[in-house]
C-alpha positions as CSV (number, residue, x, y, z in Angstrom):
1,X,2.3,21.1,7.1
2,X,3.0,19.6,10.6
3,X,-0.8,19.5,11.0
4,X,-2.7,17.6,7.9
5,X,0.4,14.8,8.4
6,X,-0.8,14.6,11.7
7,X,-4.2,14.2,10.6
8,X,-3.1,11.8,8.0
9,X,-1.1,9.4,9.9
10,X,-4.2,9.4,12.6
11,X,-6.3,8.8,9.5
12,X,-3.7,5.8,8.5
13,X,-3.4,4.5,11.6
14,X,-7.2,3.7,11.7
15,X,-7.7,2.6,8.5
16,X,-4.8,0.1,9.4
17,X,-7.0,-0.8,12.5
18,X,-9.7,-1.8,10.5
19,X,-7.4,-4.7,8.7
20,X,-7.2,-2.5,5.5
21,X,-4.0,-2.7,3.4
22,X,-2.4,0.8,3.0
23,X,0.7,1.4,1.3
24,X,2.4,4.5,2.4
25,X,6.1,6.2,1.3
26,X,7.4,8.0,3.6
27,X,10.3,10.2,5.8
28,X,8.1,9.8,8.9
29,X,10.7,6.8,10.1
30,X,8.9,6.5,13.9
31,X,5.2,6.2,12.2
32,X,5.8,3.4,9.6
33,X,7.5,1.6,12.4
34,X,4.8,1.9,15.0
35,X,1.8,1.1,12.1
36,X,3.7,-1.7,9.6
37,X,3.6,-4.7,9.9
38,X,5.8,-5.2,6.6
39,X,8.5,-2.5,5.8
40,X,10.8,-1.7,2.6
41,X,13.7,0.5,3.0
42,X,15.2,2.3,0.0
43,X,18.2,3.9,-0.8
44,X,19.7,5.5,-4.0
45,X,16.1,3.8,-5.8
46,X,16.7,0.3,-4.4
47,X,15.0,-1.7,-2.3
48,X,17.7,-2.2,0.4
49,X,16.4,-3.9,3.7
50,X,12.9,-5.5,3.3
51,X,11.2,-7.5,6.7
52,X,9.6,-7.0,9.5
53,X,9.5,-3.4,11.3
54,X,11.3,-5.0,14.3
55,X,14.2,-6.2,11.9
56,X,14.7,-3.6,9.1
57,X,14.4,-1.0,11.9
58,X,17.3,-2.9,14.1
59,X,19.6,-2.9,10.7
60,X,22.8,-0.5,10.9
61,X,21.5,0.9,7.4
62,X,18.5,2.2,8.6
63,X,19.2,3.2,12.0
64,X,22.4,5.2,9.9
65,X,19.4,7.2,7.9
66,X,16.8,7.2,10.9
67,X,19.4,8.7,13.4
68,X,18.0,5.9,15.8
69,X,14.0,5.4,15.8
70,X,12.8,4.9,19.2
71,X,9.3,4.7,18.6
């Protein structure tokens, strides 16, 4: 439902404002890299790039699955 994840991730996005830790799994690739400050990336149930947003998301692994994140 397009609508409630918007909702959530403007929920998320302001509990991660307030300095709360959230842990969140996701497909939404542009979102956890504009809110994390720490990502894990997994593939085939292993953790597979783990670091900062700018770094995992500027690996050839993830930028394969994400089609090339922009956000």
């Amino acid at each position: 439902d397009p609508v409630r994840s918007l909702e959530l991730m403007l929920l998320l996005e302001k509990i991660n404002e307030l300095g709360t830790t959230v842990l969140v799994v996701t497909h939404e690739m542009g979102f956890a890299k504009s809110v994390s400050n720490r990502v894990l990336f997994m593939e085939n149930g292993v953790v597979a790039e783990e670091g900062a947003p700018e770094a995992v998301f500027a690996s050839e692994r993830v930028q394969r699955f994400a089609g090339g994140v922009s956000a």
